[in-house]
KEKE-3310 file (N, C-alpha, C; in steps of 0.2 Angstrom, whole numbers, plus 5000, padded with zeros to 4 digits):
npx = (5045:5035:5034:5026:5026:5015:5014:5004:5001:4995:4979:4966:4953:4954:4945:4937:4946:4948:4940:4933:4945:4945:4932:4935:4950:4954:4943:4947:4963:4961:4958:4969:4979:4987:4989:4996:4995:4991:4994:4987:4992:4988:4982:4995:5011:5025:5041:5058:5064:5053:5037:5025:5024:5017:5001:4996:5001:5002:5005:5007:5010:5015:5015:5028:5032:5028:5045:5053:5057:5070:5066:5059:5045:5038:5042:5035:5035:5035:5033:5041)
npy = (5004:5010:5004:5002:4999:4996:4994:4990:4994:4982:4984:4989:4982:4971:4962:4972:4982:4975:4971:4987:4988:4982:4986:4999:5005:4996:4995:5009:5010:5002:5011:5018:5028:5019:5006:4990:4981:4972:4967:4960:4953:4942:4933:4929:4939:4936:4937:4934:4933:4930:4936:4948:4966:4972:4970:4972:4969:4978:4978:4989:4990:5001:5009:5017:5035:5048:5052:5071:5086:5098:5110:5127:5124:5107:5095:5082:5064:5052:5036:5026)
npz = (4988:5002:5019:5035:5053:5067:5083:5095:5114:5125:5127:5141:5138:5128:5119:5118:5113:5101:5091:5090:5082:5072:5065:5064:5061:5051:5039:5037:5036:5022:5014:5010:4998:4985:4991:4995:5004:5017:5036:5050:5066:5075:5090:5102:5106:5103:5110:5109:5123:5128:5134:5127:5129:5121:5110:5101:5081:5068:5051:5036:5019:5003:4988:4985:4988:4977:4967:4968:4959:4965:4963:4963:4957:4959:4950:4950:4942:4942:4950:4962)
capx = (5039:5036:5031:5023:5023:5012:5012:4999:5001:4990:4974:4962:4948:4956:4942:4933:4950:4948:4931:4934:4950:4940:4926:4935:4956:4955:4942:4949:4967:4960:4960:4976:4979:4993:4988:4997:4995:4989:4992:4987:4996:4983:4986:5000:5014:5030:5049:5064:5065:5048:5030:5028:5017:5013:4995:4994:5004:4999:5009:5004:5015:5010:5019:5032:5028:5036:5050:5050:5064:5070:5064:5053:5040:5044:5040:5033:5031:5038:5031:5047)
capy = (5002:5010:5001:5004:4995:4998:4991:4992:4990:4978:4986:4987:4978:4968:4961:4979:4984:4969:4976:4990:4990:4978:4990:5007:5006:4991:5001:5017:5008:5000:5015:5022:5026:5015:5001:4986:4976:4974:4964:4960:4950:4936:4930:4931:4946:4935:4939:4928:4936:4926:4939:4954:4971:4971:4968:4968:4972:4979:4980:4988:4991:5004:5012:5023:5042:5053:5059:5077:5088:5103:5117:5130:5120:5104:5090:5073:5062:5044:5033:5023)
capz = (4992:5009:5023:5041:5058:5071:5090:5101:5120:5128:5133:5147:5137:5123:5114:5115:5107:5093:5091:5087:5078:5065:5061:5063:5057:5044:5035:5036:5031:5015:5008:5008:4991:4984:4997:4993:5010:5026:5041:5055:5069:5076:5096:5106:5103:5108:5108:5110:5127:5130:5133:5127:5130:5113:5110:5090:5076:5061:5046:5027:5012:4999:4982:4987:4986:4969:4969:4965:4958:4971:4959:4967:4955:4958:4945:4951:4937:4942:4957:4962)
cpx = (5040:5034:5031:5020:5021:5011:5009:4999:4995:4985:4970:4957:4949:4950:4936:4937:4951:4942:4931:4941:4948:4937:4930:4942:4957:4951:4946:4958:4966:4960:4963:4979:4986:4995:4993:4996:4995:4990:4992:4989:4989:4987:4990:5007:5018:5036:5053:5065:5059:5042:5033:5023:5012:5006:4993:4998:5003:5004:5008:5011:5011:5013:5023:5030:5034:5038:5051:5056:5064:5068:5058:5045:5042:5039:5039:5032:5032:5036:5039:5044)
cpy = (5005:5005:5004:5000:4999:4993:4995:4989:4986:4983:4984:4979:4976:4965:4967:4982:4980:4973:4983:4994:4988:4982:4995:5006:5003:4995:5009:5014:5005:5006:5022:5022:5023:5009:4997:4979:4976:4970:4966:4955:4946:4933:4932:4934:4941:4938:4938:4927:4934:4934:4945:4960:4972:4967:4965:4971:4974:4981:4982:4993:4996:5005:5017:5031:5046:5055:5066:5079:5095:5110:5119:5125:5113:5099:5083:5070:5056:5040:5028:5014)
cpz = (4999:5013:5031:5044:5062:5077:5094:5107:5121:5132:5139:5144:5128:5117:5114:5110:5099:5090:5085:5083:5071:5060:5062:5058:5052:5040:5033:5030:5023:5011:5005:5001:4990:4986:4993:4997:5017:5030:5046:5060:5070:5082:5099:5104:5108:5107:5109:5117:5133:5129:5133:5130:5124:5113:5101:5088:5070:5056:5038:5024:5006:4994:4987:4985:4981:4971:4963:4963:4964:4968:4966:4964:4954:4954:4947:4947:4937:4950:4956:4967)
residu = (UNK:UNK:UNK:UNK:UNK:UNK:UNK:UNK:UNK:UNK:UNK:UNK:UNK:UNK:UNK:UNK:UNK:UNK:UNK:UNK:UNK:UNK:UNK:UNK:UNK:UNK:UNK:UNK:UNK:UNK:UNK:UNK:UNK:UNK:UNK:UNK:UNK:UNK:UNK:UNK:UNK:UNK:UNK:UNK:UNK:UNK:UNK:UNK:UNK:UNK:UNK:UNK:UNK:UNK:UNK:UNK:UNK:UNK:UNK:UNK:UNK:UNK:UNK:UNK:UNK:UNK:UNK:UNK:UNK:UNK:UNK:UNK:UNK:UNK:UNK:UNK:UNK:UNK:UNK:UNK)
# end
C-alpha cells in the first residue's frame, strides 16, 4: 500500500480555504484509481511542542503501483 500526507499552512481566509478544498480536492482525490482512503484532519493541527502552522492534514492510502520487470519491455502483471 502507498500512502500520502499533505500539510497545509494556515491560510489568509481559512473557511474560504475549507470551501474550497471540499468542492475542489476531495472530489478530484476520489478518483485516484486504486483509492483506498481518505482523510481529512478536522480543527486544530497540534504537536506535543503545543500549536502548529499547520492548517489541515490530509492523508489517502491507495494499492501499491506494479512492479515491473527491468527488460526494455517491461512486464507489469501483479499489484503488490
Amino acid at each position: 500500500m502507498a500512502k500520502l500526507v499533505v500539510l497545509y499552512k494556515m491560510p489568509k481566509d481559512p473557511e474560504a480555504f475549507n470551501s474550497y478544498y471540499a468542492a475542489t480536492h476531495i472530489p478530484i482525490a476520489r478518483k485516484i484509481p486504486g483509492l483506498r482512503g481518505y482523510d481529512v484532519s478536522r480543527g486544530v493541527v497540534a504537536t506535543p511542542a503545543g500549536p502548529s502552522e499547520v492548517h489541515l492534514l490530509a492523508a489517502s492510502s491507495r494499492r501499491a503501483v506494479s512492479r515491473c520487470s527491468s527488460s526494455k519491455k517491461p512486464r507489469c502483471d501483479r499489484q503488490t
